[in-house]
C-alpha positions as CSV (number, residue, x, y, z in Angstrom):
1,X,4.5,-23.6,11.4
2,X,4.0,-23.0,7.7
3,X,5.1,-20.0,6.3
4,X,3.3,-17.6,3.6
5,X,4.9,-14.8,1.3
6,X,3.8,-10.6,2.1
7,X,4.3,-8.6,-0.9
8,X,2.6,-4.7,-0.6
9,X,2.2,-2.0,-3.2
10,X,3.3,1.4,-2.8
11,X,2.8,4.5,-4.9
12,X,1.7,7.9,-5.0
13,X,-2.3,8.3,-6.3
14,X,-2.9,7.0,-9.6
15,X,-0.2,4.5,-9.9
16,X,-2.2,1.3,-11.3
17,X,-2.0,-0.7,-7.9
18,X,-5.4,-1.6,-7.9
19,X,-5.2,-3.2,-11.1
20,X,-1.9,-4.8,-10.9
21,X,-2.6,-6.1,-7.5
22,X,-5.5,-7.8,-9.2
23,X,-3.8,-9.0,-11.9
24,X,-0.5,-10.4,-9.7
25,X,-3.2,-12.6,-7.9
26,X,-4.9,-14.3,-11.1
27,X,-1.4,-15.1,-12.2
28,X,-0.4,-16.3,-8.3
29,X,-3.8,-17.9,-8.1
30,X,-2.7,-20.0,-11.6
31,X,0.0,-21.5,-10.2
32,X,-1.7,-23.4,-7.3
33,X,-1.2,-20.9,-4.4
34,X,-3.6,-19.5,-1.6
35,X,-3.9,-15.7,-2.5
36,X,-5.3,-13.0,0.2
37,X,-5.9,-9.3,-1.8
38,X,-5.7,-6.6,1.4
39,X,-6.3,-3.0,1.3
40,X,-4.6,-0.1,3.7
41,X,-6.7,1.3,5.4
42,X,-9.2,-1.4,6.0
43,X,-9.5,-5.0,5.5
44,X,-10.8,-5.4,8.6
45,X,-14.2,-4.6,9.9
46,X,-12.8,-2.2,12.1
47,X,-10.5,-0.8,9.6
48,X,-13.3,-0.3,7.2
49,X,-14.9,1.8,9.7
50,X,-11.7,3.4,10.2
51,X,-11.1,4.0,6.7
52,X,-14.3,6.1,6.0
53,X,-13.7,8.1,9.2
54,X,-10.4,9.1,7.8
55,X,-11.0,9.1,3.8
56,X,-14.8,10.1,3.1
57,X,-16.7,11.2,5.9
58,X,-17.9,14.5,5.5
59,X,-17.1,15.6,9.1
60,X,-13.6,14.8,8.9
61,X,-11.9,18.1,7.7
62,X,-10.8,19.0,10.7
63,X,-8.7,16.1,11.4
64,X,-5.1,16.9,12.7
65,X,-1.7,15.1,11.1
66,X,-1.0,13.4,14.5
67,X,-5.4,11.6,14.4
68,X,-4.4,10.9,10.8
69,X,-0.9,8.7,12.0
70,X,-2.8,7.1,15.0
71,X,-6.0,6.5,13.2
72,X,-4.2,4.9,10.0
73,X,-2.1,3.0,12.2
74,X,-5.0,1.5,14.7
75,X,-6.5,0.3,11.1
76,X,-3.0,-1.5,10.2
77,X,-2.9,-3.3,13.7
78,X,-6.2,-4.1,13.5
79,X,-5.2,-5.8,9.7
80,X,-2.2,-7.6,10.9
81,X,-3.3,-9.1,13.7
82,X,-6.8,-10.4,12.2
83,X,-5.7,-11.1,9.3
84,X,-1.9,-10.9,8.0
85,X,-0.5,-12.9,10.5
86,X,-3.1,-15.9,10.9
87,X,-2.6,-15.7,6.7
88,X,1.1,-16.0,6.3
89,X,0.6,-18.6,9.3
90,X,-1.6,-21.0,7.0
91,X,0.9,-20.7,3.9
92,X,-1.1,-18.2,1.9
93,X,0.4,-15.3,-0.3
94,X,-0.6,-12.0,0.9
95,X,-1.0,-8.9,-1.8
96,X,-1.9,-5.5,0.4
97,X,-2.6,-2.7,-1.1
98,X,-0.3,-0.2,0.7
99,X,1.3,-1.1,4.0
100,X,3.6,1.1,6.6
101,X,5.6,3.0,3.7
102,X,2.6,4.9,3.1
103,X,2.6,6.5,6.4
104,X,6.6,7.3,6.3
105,X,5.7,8.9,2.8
106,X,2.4,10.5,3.1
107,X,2.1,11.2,7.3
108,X,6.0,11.4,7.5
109,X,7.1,13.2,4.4
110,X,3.7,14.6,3.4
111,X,2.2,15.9,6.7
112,X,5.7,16.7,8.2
113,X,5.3,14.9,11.2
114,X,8.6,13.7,12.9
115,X,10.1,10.5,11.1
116,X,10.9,8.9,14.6
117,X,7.5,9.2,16.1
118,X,6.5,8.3,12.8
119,X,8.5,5.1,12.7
120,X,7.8,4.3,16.5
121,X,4.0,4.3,15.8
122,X,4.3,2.0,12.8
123,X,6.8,-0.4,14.9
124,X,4.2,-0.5,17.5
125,X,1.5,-1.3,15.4
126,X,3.1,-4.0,12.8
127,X,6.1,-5.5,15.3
128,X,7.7,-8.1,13.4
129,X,5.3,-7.9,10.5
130,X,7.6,-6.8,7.8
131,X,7.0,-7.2,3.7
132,X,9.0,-9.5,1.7
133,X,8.7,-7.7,-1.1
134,X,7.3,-4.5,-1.7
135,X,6.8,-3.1,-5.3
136,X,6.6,0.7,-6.2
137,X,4.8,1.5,-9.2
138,X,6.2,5.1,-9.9
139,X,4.2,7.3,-12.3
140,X,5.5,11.2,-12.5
141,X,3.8,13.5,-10.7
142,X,1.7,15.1,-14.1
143,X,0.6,11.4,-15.0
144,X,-0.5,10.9,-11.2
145,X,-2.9,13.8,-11.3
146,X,-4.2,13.7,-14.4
147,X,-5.3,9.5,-13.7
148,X,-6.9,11.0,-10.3
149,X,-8.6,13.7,-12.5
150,X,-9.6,10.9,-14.4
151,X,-10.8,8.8,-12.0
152,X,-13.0,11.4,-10.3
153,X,-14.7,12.2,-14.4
154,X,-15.6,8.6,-15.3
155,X,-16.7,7.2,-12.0
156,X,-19.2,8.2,-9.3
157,X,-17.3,10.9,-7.3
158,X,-17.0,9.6,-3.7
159,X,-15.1,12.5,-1.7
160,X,-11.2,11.6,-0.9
161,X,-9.7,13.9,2.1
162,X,-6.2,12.4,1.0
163,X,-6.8,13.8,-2.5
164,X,-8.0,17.2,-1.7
165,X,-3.8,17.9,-0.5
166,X,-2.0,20.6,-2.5
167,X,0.7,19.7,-5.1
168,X,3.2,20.3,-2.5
169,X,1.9,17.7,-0.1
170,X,2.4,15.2,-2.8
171,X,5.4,16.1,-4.1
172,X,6.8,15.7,-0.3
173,X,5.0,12.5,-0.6
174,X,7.1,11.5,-3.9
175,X,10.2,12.7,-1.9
176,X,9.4,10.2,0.7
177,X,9.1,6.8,-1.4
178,X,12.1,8.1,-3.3
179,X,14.1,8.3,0.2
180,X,12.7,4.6,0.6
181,X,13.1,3.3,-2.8
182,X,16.9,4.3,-2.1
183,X,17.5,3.0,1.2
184,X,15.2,-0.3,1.0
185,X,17.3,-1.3,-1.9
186,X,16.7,-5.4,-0.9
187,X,13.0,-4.9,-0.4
188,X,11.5,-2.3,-2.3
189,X,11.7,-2.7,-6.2
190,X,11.0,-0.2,-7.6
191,X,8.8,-0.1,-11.6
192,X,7.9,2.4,-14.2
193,X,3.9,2.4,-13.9
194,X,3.6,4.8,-16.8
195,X,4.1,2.0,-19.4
196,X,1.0,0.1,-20.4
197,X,-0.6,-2.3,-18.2
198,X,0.5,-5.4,-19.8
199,X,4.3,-3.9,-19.4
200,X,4.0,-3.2,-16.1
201,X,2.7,-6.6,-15.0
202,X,5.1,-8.7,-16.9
203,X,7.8,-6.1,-15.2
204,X,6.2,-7.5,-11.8
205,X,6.0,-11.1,-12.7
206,X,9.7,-11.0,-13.3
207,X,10.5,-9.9,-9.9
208,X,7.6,-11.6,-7.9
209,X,7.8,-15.2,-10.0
210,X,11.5,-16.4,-8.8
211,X,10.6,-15.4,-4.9
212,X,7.4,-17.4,-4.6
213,X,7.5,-20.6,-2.6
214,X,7.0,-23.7,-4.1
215,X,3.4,-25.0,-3.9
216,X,2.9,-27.8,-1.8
217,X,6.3,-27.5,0.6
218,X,5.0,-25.2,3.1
């Protein structure tokens, strides 16, 4: 069976993955590979579906830390069993806009909730559905809320429960990918996303270029 290459994109809000992600798979693309751009959550029908429920609806405020790990982890199974797996399967390169750190950083660290439960949910949902690479794009903490401030200025405001946390929840969500960063040290690279874009993806294309497979010997 042929095998494909999973690389996810961590950070706290603000950190440029949106554009890098898009960037990494122009540059992928070039090369002659089959590129698949994912989101968390969503990327599935379902997870679409989940993904308003927990990010934008306006009926979600009362939503306990324990719907929040279940729900964002029914989205993720959903994702790797539609369509992770059958893409790694057929050879492609697959670019997903956060995976399971997320929820050890912002349902673990940020909501408090019991790293063991935390980490048995995620098991359960991903199984042997691991990263090969996953790159955190670290901004610090003032540059992180003044891109969300941004964001919410210059384009039409759509309503983000995640966002409307204190600036304690997020800086136990920095804690979190921290903890990560340090014990992930084979898998999780970590980059300074507070440089300009153009330094921040060739910083990315030196650690993604030499771990691609080689086109054609899938």
């Amino acid at each position: 069976m042929s095998k494909g290459f999973f690389i996810t994109f961590e950070g706290t809000e603000g950190c440029g993955k949106s554009t890098q992600i898009a960037a990494l798979a122009e540059r992928i693309h070039a090369l002659g590979h089959r590129v698949r751009t994912l989101r968390e959550p969503g990327g599935t029908p379902i997870g679409e579906e989940i993904r308003h429920t927990l990010k934008h609806s306006k009926d979600n405020h009362a939503m306990t830390a324990e719907a929040e790990l279940l729900l964002m982890n029914a989205s993720r199974a959903q994702l790797v069993r539609e369509i992770i797996r059958p893409a790694l399967a057929n050879g492609e390169i697959v670019l997903c806009d956060r995976f399971y750190d997320s929820t050890t950083a912002y349902q673990g660290y940020g909501r408090q909730l019991d790293l063991a439960k935390v980490k048995s949910v995620i098991e359960f949902a991903v199984g042997e559905t691991k990263p090969n690479l996953t790159l955190f794009l670290h901004v610090p903490a003032e540059v992180s809320a003044e891109r969300v401030r941004s964001r919410q200025t210059n384009l039409p405001f759509v309503r983000d429960r995640i966002e409307e946390a204190d600036q304690q929840f997020f800086a136990r969500v920095a804690e979190g990918f921290r903890a990560i960063v340090a014990t992930e040290t084979q898998r999780v690279k970590a980059i300074n996303a507070a440089r300009p874009i153009e330094d921040v993806c060739a910083a990315i294309w030196e650690i993604v270029q030499p771990m691609l497979p080689k086109v054609g010997r899938w």
